[in-house]
Residue, then its C-alpha position, 0 to 999 in steps of 0.5 A: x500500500x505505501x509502494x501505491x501511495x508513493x508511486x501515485x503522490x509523485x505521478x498525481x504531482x507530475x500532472x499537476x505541474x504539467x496541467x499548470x502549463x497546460x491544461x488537461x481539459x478546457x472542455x467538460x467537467x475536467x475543466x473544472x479540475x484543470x482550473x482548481x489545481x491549475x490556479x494554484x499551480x501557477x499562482x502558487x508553485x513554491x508553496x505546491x512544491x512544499x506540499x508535494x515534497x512533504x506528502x511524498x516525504x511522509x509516505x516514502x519511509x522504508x519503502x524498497x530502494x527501487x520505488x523511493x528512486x522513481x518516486x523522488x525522480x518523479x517528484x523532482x521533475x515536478x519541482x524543476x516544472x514548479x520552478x518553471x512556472x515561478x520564473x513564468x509568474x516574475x516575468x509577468x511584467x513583460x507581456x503586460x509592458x508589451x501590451x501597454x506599449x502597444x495600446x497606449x504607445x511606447x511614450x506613455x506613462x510607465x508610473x503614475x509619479x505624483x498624480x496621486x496623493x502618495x503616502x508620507x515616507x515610512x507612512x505606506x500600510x501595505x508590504x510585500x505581495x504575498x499570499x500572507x498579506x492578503x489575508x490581513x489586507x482587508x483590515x488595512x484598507x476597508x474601514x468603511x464597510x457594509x454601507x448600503x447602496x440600494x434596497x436588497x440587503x446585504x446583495x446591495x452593500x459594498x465596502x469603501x478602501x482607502x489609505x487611512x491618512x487620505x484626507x476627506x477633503x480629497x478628490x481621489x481617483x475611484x476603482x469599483x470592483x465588480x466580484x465574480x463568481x457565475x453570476x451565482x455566488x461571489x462576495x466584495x470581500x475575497x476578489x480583486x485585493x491585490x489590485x484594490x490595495x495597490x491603488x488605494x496605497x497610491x491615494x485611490x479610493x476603491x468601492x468593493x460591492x456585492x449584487x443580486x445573485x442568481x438563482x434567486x435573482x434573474x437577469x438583469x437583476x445583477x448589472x441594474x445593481x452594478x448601475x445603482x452602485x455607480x449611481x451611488x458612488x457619484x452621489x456619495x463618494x467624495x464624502x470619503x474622499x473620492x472624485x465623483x467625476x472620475x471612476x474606474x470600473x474593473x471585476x473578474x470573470x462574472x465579474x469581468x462581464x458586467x464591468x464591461x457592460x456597465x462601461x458600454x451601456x452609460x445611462x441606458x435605461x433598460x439598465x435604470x429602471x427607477x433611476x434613469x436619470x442617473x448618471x452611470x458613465x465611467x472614465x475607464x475599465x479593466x476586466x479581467x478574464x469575462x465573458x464578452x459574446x453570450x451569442x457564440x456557439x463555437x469554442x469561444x462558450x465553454x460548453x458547461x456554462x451555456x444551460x448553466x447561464x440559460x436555466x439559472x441566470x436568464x431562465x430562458x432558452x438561448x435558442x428560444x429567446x435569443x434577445x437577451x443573450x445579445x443584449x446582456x453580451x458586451x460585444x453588442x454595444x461597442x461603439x466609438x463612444x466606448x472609454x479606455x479599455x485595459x482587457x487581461x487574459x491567461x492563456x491557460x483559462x480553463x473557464x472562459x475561452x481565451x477567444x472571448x477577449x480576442x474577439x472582444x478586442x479586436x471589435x474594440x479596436x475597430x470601433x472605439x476611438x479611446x486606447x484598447x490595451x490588451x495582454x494575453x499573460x503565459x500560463x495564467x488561469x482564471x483567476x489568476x490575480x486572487x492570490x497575491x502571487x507576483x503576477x498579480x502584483x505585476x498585473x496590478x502595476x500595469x493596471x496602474x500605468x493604464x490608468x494613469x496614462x488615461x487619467x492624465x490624458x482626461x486631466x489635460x482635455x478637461 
């Protein structure tokens, strides 16, 4: 039995590692899998090494001679891969610089310098990216919590962060953040903290919200509560410190999704219901790994999620109800008056197909008349930027020079 258990910790750790490069199914319920251990893979790999060689350490005593070599050999195969995958996670930075350079131009920005009221010396809350810190980030930054912003409880309740010494007074950029999670689950705390803890060290202040959820909720229950939030923002932000007039929207996956939408459906009343008047633009917007294009039907839809949108999301039948299928797909309302888009991607996405972000852009690209960056980032998965690993980190810092290249260009035309 040990002989078993060694033999298959070390070949289980192999695949792991290789479905870390690349995915052992982005179809099926395997698809899942390849997602759960690819994540950590990826995002995580020393800290999967250490659990490998630990689990293998703890059933490899006094095995016979034979099997302890072939396990170990095994194992270290792996670890050389985990290593691999560090060393892909550190140069993150370069495809995102290519995409930037690309979309904004190679004379752009490359730091946000003064734009932002800066923390004094010695006076920055935040430390290193890790995973450790962002266990504990929450309670730097996120001292105004659970502020209600429409009628639905707790679904409507959203957290505002910010640096502790940023003045009220101020007219801060603001960032909110749309969770992901199917439309189904997801909550503001948990997504998205190393991009929020980053800026808010910068002098941002970022808006973390919840919304409705299906099944309970039915489209377009989920993006008319995203619309009231900004709604709510422009109202009463600059009671904590932030412009009204200058925000940013990004989320990831579901997420991604409806940060899209709400940045290419500004002031739309079948978004509005009871506030149609209300003013929901946004100056810029950073998905990261959504769905674009519900109307696909080839390999750009994983096949998985098409009953599960149709029956628990919109309870409709695509085939039946095309209408709002189109009319919920971001792709549908590009047109030239789009903001700023920053879209990122893995390529090792096991979830939402990689083709929704490139179609996506290249639509943008053809349409809008405001930048359209977009970074496809090696080996990363959905996602990728939960963890506090040194992607995220390097994804956050590019969404910085983003935005700070836009928010200078705005400044001066205003």
């Amino acid at each position: 039995m040990k002989r078993l258990a060694a033999v298959l910790v070390a070949v289980l750790g192999l695949a792991y590692t290789a479905n870390g490069y690349r995915p052992l199914s982005k179809r099926g319920y395997g698809s899942l899998f390849a997602f759960s251990s690819g994540v950590f893979a990826s995002e995580l790999p020393m800290q999967s090494l250490f659990v490998q060689l630990t689990a293998l350490a703890a059933v490899s005593r006094r095995l016979p001679p034979r099997v302890r070599r072939f396990s170990w050999l095994v194992s270290a195969l792996s670890g050389l891969g985990l290593v691999g995958l560090r060393h892909l996670g550190h140069k993150a930075n370069e495809p995102l610089t290519a995409a930037l350079d690309a979309g904004l131009g190679p004379d752009r920005r490359t730091e946000s310098g003064d734009l932002w009221k800066r923390p004094a010396p010695g006076g920055a809350t935040a430390k290193k990216p890790g995973a450790a810190r962002m266990l504990r980030i929450y309670r730097d930054y996120a001292h105004d919590g659970d502020i209600s912003y429409g009628e639905c409880g707790s679904r409507n309740h959203l957290d505002i962060w910010r640096r502790p010494d940023l003045d009220r007074g101020e007219r801060a950029p603001v960032l909110l953040q749309v969770p992901g999670g199917a439309w189904m689950t997801g909550n503001k705390r948990g997504q998205a903290h190393p991009l929020m803890s980053h800026l808010a060290e910068l002098g941002w202040v970022c808006v973390a919200i919840n919304y409705r959820l299906s099944p309970r909720s039915t489209w377009p229950d989920h993006i008319v509560d995203v619309k009231r939030a900004i709604a709510w923002t422009r109202e009463h932000i600059a009671d904590y410190g932030g412009d009204p007039d200058w925000i940013a929207i990004t989320g990831g996956s579901a997420g991604g999704h409806l940060s899209s939408l709400a940045a290419l459906t500004p002031n739309d009343p079948r978004f509005q219901p009871g506030f149609e008047e209300a003013d929901t633009r946004v100056q810029a917007a950073v998905p990261f790994y959504g769905v674009y294009d519900f109307t696909r039907t080839d390999d750009a839809m994983h096949p998985l999620m098409v009953p599960m949108v149709a029956k628990h999301v919109f309870k409709v039948s695509r085939t039946d109800v095309a209408e709002p299928f189109r009319v919920a797909s971001p792709i549908t309302h590009v047109c030239a008056d789009a903001p700023p888009f920053f879209v990122l991607h893995g390529t090792n996405d096991s979830l939402v197909p990689l083709e929704q972000a490139r179609s996506f852009t290249a639509r943008l690209g053809e349409v809008s008349r405001e930048p359209v960056v977009y970074a496809e980032l090696p080996c990363a998965q959905h996602g990728f930027d939960i963890f506090g690993s040194v992607r995220a980190a390097h994804a956050a810092v590019a969404v910085e020079q983003f935005l700070a290249e836009v928010y200078t260009k705005r400044r001066i035309l205003a």
